[in-house]
C-alpha positions in Angstrom: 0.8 8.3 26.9 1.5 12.0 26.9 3.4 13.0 23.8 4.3 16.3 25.0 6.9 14.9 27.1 8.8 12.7 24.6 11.4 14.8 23.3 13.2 11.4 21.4 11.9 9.2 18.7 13.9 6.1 17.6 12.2 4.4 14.8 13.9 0.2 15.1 13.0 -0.1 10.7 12.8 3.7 10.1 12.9 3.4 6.5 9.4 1.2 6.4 7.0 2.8 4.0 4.5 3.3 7.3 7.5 3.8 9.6 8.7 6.5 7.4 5.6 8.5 7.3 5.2 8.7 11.2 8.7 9.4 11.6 8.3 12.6 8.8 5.4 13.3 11.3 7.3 13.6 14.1 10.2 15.4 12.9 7.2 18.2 11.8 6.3 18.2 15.5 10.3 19.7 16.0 10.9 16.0 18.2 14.4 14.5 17.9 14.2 11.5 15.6 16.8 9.0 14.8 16.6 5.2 13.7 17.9 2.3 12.3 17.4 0.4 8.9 18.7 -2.7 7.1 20.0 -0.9 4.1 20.3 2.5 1.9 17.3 3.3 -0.4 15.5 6.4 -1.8 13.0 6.4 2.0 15.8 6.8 4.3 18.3 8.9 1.7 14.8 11.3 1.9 14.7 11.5 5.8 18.1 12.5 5.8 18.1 15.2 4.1 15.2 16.1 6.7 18.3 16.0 9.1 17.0 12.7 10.8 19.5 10.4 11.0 19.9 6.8 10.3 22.6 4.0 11.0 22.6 1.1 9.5 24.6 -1.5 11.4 22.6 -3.1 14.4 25.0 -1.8 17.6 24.1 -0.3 20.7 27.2 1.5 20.5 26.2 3.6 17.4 23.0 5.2 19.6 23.4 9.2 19.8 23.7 9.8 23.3 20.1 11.5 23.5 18.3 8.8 22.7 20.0 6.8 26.1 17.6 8.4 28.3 14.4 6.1 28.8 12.4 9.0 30.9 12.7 10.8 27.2 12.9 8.5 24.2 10.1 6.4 22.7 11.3 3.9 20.3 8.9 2.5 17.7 9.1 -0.5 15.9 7.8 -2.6 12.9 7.6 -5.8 13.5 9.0 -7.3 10.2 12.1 -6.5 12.6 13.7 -10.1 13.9 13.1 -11.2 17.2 17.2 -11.2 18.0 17.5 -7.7 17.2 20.6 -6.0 19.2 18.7 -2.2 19.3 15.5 -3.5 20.3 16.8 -5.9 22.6 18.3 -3.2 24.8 15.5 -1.2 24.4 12.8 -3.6 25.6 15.4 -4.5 28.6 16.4 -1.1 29.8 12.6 0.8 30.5 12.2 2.6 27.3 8.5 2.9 26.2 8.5 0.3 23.3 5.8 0.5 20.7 4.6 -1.1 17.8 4.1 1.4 14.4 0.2 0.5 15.0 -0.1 1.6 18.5 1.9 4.8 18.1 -0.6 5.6 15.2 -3.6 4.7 17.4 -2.0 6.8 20.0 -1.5 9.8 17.6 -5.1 9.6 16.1 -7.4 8.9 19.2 -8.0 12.8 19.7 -8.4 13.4 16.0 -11.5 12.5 13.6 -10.3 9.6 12.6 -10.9 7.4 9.0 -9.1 4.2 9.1 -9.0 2.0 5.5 -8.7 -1.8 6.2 -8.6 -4.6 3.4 -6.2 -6.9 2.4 -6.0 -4.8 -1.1 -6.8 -1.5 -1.7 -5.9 0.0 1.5 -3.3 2.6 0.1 -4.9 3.6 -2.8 -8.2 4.1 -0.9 -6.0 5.9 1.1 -4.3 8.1 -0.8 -7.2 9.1 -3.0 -9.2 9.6 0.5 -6.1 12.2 1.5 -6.3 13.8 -1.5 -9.5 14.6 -1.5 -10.2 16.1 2.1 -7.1 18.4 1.3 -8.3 19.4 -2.0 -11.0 20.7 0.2 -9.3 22.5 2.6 -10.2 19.9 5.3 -7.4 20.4 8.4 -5.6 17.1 8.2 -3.1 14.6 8.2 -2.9 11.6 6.5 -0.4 8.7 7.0 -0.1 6.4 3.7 1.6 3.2 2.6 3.1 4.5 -0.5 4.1 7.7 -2.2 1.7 10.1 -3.4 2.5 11.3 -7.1 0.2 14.6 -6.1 2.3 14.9 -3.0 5.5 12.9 -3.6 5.1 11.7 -0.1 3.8 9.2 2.4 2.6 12.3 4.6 0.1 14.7 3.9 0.7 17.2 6.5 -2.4 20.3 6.6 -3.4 20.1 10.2 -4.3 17.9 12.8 -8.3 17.6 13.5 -8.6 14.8 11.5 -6.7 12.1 10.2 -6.6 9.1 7.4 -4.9 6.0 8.1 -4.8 3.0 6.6 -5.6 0.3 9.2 -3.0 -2.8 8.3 -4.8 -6.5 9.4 -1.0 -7.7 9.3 -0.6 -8.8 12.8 -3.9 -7.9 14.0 -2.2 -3.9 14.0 -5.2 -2.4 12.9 -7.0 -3.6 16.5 -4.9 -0.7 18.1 -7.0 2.2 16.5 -10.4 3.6 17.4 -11.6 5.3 14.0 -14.9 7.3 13.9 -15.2 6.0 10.4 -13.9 2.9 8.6 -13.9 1.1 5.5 -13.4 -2.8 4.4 -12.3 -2.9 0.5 -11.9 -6.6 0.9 -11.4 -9.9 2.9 -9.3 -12.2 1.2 -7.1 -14.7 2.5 -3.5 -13.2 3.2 -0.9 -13.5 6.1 -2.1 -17.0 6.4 1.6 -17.2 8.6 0.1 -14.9 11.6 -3.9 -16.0 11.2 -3.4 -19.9 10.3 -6.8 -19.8 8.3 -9.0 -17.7 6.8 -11.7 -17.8 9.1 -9.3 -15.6 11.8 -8.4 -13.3 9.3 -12.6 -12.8 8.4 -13.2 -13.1 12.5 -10.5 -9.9 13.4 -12.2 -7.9 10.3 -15.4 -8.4 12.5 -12.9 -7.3 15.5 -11.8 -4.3 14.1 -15.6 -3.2 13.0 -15.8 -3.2 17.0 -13.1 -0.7 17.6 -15.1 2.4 15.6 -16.5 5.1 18.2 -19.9 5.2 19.2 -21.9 6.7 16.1 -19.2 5.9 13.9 -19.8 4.8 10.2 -18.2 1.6 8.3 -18.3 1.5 4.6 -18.2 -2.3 3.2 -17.7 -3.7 -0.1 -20.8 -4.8 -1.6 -21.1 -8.8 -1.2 -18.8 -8.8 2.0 -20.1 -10.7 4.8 -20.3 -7.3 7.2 -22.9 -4.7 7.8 -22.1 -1.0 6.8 -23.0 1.3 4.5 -22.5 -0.3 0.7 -20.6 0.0 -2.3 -20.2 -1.3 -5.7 -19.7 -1.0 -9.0 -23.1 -1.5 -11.5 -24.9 -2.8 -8.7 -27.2 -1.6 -6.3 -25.1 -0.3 -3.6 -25.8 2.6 -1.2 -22.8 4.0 -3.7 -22.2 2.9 -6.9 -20.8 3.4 -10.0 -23.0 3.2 -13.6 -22.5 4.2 -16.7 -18.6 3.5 -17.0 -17.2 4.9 -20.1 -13.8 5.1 -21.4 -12.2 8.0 -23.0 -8.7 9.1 -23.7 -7.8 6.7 -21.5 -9.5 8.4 -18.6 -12.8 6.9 -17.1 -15.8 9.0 -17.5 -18.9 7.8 -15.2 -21.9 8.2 -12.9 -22.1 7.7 -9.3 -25.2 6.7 -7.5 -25.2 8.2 -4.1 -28.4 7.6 -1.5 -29.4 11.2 -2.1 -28.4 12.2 -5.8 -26.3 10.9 -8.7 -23.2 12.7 -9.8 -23.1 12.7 -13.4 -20.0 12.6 -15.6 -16.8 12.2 -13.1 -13.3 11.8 -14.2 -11.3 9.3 -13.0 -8.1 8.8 -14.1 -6.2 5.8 -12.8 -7.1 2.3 -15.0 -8.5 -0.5 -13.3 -12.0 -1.8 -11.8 -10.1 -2.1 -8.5 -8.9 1.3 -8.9 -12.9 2.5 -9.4 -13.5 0.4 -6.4 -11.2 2.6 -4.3 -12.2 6.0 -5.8 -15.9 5.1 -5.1 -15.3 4.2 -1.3 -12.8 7.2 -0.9 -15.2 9.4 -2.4 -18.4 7.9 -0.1 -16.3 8.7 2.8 -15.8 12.0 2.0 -19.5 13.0 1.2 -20.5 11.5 4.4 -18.1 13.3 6.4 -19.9 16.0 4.7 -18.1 17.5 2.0 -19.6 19.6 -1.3 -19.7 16.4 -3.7 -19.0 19.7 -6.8 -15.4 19.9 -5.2 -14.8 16.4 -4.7 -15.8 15.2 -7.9 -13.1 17.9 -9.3 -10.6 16.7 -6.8 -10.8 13.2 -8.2 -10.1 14.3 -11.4 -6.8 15.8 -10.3 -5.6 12.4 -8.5 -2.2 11.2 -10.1 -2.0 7.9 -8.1 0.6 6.1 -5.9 4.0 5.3 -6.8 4.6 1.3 -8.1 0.9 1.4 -8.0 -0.1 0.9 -12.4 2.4 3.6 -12.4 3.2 4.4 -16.0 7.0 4.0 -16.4 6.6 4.8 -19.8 3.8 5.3 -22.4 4.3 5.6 -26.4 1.9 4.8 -29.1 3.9 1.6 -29.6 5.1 0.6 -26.1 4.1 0.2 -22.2 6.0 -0.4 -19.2 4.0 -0.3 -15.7 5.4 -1.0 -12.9 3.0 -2.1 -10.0 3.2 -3.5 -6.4 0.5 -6.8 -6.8 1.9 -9.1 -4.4 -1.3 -11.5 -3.9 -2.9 -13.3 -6.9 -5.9 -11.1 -6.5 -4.0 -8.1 -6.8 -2.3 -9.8 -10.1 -5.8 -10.3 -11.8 -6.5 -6.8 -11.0 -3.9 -5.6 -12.9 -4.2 -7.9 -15.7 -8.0 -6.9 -15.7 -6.9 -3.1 -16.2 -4.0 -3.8 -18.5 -6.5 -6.0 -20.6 -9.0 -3.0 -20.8 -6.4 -0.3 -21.9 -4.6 -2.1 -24.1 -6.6 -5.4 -25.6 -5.1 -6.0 -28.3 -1.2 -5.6 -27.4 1.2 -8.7 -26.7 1.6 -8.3 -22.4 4.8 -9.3 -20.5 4.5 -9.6 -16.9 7.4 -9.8 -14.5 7.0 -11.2 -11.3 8.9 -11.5 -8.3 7.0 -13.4 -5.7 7.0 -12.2 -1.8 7.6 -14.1 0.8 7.7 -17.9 0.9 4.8 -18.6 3.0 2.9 -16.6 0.4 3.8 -18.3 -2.5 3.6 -21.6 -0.9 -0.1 -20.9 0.6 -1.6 -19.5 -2.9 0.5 -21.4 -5.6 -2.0 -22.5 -7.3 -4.1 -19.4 -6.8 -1.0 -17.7 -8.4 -0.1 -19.9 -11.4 -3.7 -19.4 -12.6 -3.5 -15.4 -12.5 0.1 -15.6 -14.4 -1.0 -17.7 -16.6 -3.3 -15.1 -18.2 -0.3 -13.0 -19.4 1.1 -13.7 -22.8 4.4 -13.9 -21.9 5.2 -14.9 -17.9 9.4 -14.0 -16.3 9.9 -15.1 -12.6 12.3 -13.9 -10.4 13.4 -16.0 -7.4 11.5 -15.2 -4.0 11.7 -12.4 -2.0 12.4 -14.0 1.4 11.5 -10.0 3.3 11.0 -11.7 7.1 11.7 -15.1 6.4 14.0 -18.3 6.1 13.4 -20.4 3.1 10.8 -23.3 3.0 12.4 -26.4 1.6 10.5 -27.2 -1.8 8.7 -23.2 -2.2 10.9 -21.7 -5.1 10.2 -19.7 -8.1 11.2 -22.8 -10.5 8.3 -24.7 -8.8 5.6 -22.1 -9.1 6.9 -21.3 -12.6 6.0 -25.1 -13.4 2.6 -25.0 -12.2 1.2 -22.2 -14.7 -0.3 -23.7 -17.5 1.2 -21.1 -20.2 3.8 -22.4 -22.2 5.4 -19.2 -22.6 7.1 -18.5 -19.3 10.7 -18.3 -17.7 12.9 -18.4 -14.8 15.0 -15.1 -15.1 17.8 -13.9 -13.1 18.2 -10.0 -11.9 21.4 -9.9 -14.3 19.5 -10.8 -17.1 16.3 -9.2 -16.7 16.5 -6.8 -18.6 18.4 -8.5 -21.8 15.4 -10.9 -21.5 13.0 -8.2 -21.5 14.6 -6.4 -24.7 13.9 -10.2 -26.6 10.8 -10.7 -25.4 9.3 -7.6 -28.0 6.1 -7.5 -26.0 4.4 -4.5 -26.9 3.1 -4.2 -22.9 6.2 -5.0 -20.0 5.1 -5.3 -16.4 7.0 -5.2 -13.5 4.9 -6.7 -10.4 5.6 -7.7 -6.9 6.6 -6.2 -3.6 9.8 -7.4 -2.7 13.0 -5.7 -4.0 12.0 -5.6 -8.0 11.1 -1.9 -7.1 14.5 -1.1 -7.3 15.4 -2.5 -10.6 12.8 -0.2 -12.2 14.3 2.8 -12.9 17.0 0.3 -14.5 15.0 -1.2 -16.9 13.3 2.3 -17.5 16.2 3.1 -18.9 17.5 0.5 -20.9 14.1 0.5 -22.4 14.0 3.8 -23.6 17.1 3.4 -25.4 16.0 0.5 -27.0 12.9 2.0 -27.8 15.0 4.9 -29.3 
């Protein structure tokens, strides 16, 4: 597909954290770009104030009258959108050019030097910190991520177009669309057991997507996973890896062994093995593409994260709130491992609104064992995102399988009461549904209490 001669964009779920990103791409290309979305939130209020606008009610009528020509008009779509949708139906039956978010983004990156980020976690961290640090050295790019930058406060990172960083999504095989000339795999866990069945498919299209890197390219693996590339690890002996971890001010101070030299004494600021996982890759990806490793190790430095990502809500001598996006029980003990670390000796409270019934049902017990782990446990009922209820899956029976005594089923209405009672000296907020929005709530009401 020539995109020089599609003059209209329509975006069917503009306000997707990936959807959003591509469409912000677009609209720096000077295309017309329009779309639809469920509901109002901070995303879409942000692309329209780029002037792209956005309806909200599914009706053909509501179209602008430039998107009605097919010859003209792409129309992109995620596919968390349902199968009856009214926009997308007329679409796919009157000749428009209909695309998936993950074959636009293979279409926009085939011409570029492309680094793709798979993994079931990690992916827009690695991302992120990956974007960051090819800018940071003046390396002409663009980078499309799954969150918001805190160094960019954006899911875009637009500084040219020779190469591009994209994080390559195994959710319904999308990441088979794109061709990267360098790749990496920060994990392999079971997830979106609802589109693979087992685990074994979701291993078998990681081996299918090491297949779509160019000739020559390079895959970067995750020491101990069941694929050859180049390695890394922390404390072990990797290709890349990290020694000598120290901790100081809150900021990790450490060593990184690369196959040439070791880097001695890099700052790294975001808590978290995981975290040190992702920097580590990120950074072996951008020393093999070939940049000064004295300018990268001062880019790190200077990272600030990803929004709902351990993202400090606030942080007192006396009191925590984090807020972070964990929505798999590997995830969970990730963040319990870095919470653990920072503060061990403070009371934790985690919050958890689980996503997706399928998920919760598939790793319950996987999920009551990393919950348990906090001191104090509050549940919020399911986020149902792209599905209908499964008769039996609800938050009351996962909250009865965790083993600690000190748990709760809580309601949105009383969340934060219930928080102000629970005096924990450490509140998280985790999951990926709609609990995002209640943050800047709590934020609040916490600070005043505080106060």
């Amino acid at each position: 597909m020539n995109l020089n001669n599609i003059h209209n964009i329509y975006f069917v779920g503009i306000g997707g954290i990936g959807m959003s990103a591509i469409a912000r791409f677009f609209k720096s290309q000077n295309k017309h770009v329009a779309g639809y979305d469920k509901t109002k939130t901070d995303i879409t209020d942000a692309l329209s104030q780029m002037q792209i606008d956005i309806v909200f009610e599914d009706s053909v009528d509501n179209l602008d009258v430039k998107f009605l020509n097919p010859e003209t008009t792409l129309v992109v779509y995620t596919p968390a959108i349902p199968k009856d949708h009214k926009q997308l139906t007329y679409f796919k039956n009157s000749n428009y050019k209909v695309l998936k978010r993950s074959e636009i983004l293979g279409i926009i990156t085939e011409n570029t030097f492309c680094l793709a980020v798979a993994g079931t976690h990690g992916k827009t961290t690695t991302t992120s910190i990956l974007g960051h640090l090819l800018k940071s050295c003046n390396v002409e790019l663009t980078a499309f991520l799954g969150g918001i930058s805190e160094n960019y406060n954006s899911n875009l990172i637009l500084n040219g177009s020779e190469v591009s960083v994209v994080e390559a999504d195994e959710f319904d095989r999308s990441f088979l669309t794109l061709s990267p000339d360098m790749a990496a795999i920060t994990s392999m866990d079971a997830d979106h057991l609802d589109i693979y069945g087992d685990a074994s498919q979701l291993v078998q299209s990681f081996k299918d997507f090491t297949k779509k890197l160019k000739p020559n390219g390079k895959l970067f693996v995750k020491n101990g996973l069941p694929i050859e590339g180049i390695t890394y690890g922390i404390e072990d002996d990797a290709d890349y890896s990290i020694q000598n971890i120290k901790i100081e001010n809150g900021t990790y101070v450490l060593d990184v062994k690369t196959p040439n030299t070791t880097l001695k004494n890099i700052e790294f600021n975001l808590p978290g093995r995981h975290n040190l996982s992702n920097a580590l890759v990120a950074l072996a990806m951008s020393v093999e593409y070939g940049l000064p490793t004295n300018q990268l190790a001062k880019a790190l430095a200077t990272y600030k994260g990803v929004k709902r990502r351990f993202t400090y809500q606030i942080k007192t001598e006396n009191f925590v709130f984090i807020d972070d996006y964990a929505h798999h029980p590997e995830e969970i003990n990730a963040v319990h491992q870095a919470v653990r670390e920072m503060y061990p000796e403070k009371k934790v409270l985690a919050v958890f609104q689980p996503h997706l019934f399928s998920r919760t049902q598939d790793f319950a017990a996987e999920f009551a064992k990393s919950l348990s782990q906090f001191d104090q446990i509050m549940l919020l009922d399911i986020y149902p995102a792209r599905e209908l209820p499964i008769e039996g899956v609800t938050s009351s029976w996962l909250l009865s399988l965790i083993e600690n005594e000190n748990k709760e089923l809580v309601s949105k209405v009383d969340l934060i009461s219930k928080i102000k009672q629970s005096n924990a000296d450490v509140v998280l907020t985790i999951g990926a549904g709609d609990i995002g929005a209640e943050v800047s709530k709590i934020k609040q009401a916490l600070l005043v209490h505080e106060n």
